[in-house]
C-alpha positions in Angstrom: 90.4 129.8 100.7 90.8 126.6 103.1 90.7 126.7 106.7 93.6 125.5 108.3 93.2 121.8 110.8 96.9 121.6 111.6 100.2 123.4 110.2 103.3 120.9 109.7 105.7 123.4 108.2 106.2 126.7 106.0 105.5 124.3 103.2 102.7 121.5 104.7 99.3 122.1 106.1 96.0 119.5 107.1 93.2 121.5 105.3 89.7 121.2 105.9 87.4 120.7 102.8 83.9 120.6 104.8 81.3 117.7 105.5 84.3 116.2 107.4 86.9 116.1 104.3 90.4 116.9 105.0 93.8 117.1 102.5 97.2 117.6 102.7 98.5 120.3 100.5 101.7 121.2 99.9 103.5 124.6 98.3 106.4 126.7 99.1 105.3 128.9 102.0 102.1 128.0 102.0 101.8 128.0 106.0 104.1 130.4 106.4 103.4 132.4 109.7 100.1 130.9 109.5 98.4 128.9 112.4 95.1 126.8 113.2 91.8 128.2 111.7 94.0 130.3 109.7 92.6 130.7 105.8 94.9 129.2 103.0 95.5 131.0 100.0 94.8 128.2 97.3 96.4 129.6 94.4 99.8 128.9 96.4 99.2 125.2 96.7 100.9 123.1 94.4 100.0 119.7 95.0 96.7 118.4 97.3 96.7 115.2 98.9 92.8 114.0 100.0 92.4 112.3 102.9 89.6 109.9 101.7 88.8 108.2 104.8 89.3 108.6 108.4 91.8 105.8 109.0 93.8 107.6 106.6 93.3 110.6 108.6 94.3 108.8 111.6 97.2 107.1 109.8 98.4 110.6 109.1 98.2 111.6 112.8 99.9 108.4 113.9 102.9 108.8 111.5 103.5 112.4 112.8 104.3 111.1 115.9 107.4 109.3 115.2 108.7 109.8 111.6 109.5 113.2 109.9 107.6 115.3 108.1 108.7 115.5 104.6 108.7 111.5 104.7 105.3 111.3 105.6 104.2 113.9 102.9 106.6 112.0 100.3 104.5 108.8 101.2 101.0 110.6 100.9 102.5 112.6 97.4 103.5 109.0 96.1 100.2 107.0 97.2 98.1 109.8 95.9 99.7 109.6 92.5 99.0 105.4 92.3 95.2 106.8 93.0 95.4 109.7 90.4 97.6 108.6 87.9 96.8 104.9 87.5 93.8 104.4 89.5 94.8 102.0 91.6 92.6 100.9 94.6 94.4 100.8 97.9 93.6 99.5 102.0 94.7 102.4 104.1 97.4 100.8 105.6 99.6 101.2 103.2 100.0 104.8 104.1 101.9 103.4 107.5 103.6 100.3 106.3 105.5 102.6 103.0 106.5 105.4 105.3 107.8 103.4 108.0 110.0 101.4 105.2 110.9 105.0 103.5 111.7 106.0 107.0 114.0 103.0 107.6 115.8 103.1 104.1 116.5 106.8 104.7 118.1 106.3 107.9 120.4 103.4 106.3 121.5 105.8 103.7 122.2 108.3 106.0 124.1 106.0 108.2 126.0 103.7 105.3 124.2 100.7 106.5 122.0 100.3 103.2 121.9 96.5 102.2 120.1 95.2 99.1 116.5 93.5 99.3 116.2 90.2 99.3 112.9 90.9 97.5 112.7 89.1 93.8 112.2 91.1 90.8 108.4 90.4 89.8 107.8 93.4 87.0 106.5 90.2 84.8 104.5 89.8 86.9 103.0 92.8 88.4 103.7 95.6 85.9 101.8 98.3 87.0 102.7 98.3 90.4 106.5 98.5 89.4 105.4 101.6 86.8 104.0 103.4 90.3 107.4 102.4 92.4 109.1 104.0 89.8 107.7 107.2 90.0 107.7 106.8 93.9 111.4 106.2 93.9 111.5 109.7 91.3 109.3 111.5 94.1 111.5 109.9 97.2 114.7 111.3 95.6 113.4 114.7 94.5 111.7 115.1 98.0 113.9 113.9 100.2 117.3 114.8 98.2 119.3 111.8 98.4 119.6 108.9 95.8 117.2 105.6 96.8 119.2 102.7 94.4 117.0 101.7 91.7 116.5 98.3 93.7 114.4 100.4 95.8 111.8 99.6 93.0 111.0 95.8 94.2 110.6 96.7 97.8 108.4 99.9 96.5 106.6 97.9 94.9 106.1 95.1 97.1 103.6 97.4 98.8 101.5 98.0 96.5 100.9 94.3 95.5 100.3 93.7 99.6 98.0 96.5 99.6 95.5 96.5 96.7 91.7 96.7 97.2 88.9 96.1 95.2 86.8 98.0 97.8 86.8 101.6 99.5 84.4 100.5 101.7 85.9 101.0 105.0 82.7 101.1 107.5 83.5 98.6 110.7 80.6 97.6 112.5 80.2 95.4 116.1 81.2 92.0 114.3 84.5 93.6 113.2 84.9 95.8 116.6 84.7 92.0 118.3 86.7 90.1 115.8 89.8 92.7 115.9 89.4 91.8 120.0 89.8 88.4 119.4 92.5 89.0 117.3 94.7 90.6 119.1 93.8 89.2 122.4 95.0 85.4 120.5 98.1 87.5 118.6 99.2 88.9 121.5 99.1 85.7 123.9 100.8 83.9 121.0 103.6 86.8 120.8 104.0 86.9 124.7 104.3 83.0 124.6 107.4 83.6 122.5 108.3 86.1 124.8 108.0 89.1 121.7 107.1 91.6 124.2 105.6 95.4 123.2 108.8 97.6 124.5 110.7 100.8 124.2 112.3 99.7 121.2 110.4 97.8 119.0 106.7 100.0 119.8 106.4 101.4 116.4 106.8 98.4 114.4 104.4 96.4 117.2 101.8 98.9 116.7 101.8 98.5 113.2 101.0 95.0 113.3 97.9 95.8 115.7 96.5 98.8 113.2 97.4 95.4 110.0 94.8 93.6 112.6 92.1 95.8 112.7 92.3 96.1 108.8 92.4 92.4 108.5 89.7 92.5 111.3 87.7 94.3 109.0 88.3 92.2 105.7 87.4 89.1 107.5 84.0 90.8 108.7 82.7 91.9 105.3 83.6 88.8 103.8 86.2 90.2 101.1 88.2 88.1 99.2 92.2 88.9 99.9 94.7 89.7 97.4 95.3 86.6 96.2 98.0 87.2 93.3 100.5 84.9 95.0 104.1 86.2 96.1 105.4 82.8 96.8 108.6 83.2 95.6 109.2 86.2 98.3 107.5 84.0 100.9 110.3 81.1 100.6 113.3 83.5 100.2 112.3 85.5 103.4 111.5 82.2 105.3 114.9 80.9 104.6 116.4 83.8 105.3 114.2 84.8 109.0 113.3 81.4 110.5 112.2 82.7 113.9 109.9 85.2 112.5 108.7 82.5 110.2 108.1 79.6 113.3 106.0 82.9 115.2 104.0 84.3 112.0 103.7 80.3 110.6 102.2 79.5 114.8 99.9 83.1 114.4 98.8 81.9 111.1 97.7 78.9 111.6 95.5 79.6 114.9 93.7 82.7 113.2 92.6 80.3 110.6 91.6 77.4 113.1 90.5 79.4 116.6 88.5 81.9 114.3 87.8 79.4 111.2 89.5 82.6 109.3 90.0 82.1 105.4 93.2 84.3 105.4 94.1 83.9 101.5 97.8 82.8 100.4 99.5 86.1 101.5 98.6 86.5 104.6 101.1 84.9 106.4 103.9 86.4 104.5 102.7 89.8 105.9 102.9 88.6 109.6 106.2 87.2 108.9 107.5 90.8 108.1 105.8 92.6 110.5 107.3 89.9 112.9 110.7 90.3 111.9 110.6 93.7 112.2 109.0 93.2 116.0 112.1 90.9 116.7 114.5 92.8 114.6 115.9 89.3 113.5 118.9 89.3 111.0 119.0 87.7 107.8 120.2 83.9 108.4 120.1 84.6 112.0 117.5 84.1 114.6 118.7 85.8 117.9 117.1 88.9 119.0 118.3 91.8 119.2 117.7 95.5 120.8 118.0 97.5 117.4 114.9 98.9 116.0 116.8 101.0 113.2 116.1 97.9 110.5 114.1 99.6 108.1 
């Protein structure tokens, strides 16, 4: 039997394992009529979903706040089988940055507003990374019931090449604590100079870019080498195709590795330039702003 932390639906609950270990478990009517510090029946559960660390706890709070459910379970169900299935090391922010884009491509299906990704096809290349988008895009489409386009793969994918780590060691100490302040106090002047302002419509997607920060923060405070299998190719298309957010991640970029003699690795700026264009909402070959956040 597992104590009950938090019930999300007849089918979803946040379990506690002891010594401060938590999953996600899912099975039909597992919660049903039940409520917090309620026992679990185990032999109901169908699939468990640990919670290694406490930033992905966290993570799993923070995504509850603003995207549904059973697309935040589909993104745990799919990260947890890259971990089972193929071993595969990730940084807990991956957790955030898939559900928000599953969130977003679900909303353009629902609306008829899907558009393909610009994102090349790199299976050559990364092989095992496109073996675990595939059986996220099976788990999106049997979880979600609708039909993701097999082109769902590359931008699936894309993830899990941004977010592999050759360490679980997630402890932050006082020298990360003060370099994620000086990071986003010298992001955040930066953004405000290009008047990219935190607001009502673009919050999630800022926010985002503060909890990549504190991960980077981190990184840059235990000395770890970044992931450093270069995605050039997607670097040039998507600076062609979003200048603006290119000229503000390029201007970020550059002072990290100056102001806090940073070595950011060859990917880095290609993952402010997306969590930039998301900020800005800027359209492909276009660099107005615009009020939108629904840009998956």
């Amino acid at each position: 039997m597992l104590g009950i932390i938090q019930v999300l639906n007849n089918n979803c609950a946040i379990v506690d394992l002891g010594k401060g270990r938590q999953a996600l478990v899912k099975g039909r009517g597992v919660a049903y009529q039940k409520r917090k510090g309620d026992q679990l029946d185990s032999e109901r559960i169908e699939k468990v979903m640990y919670l290694a660390t406490k930033e992905s706890q966290q993570n799993l709070t923070f995504l509850l706040k603003d995207i549904p459910i059973n697309i935040v379970t589909t993104t745990y169900e799919i990260v947890d089988n890259a971990k089972s299935k193929y071993s595969y090391q990730l940084a807990d922010f991956v957790y955030v940055t898939l559900a928000d884009h599953i969130n977003g491509m679900y909303k353009h299906l629902q609306n008829n507003t899907y558009q393909r990704t610009p994102v090349p096809d790199m299976q050559e290349q990364y092989p095992m990374e496109y073996r675990i988008a595939t059986d996220g895009l099976k788990i999106i489409n049997a979880n979600l019931k609708v039909y993701f386009p097999k082109d769902e793969i590359k931008s699936i994918a894309l993830h899990f090449i941004n977010g592999r780590s050759e360490s679980e060691n997630t402890s932050t100490g006082n020298q990360a604590s003060q370099i994620t302040v000086d990071l986003n106090d010298l992001v955040q002047s930066i953004l405000q100079k290009n008047s990219v302002l935190r607001n009502g419509t673009n919050h999630n997607f800022y926010d985002r870019l503060m909890i990549h920060l504190g991960y980077l923060a981190e990184r840059l405070s235990q000395h770890q080498s970044s992931n450093e299998r270069s995605i050039a190719k997607i670097e040039e298309e998507m600076r062609t195709s979003y200048p603006r957010s290119y000229q503000i991640a390029h201007e970020i970029y550059s002072a990290i590795c100056h102001e806090l003699d940073a070595d950011l690795g060859v990917n880095e700026e290609l993952y402010l330039l997306i969590h930039i264009q998301r900020i800005i909402c800027e359209k492909e070959n276009e660099s107005g702003l615009e009020t939108s956040s629904n840009n998956g």
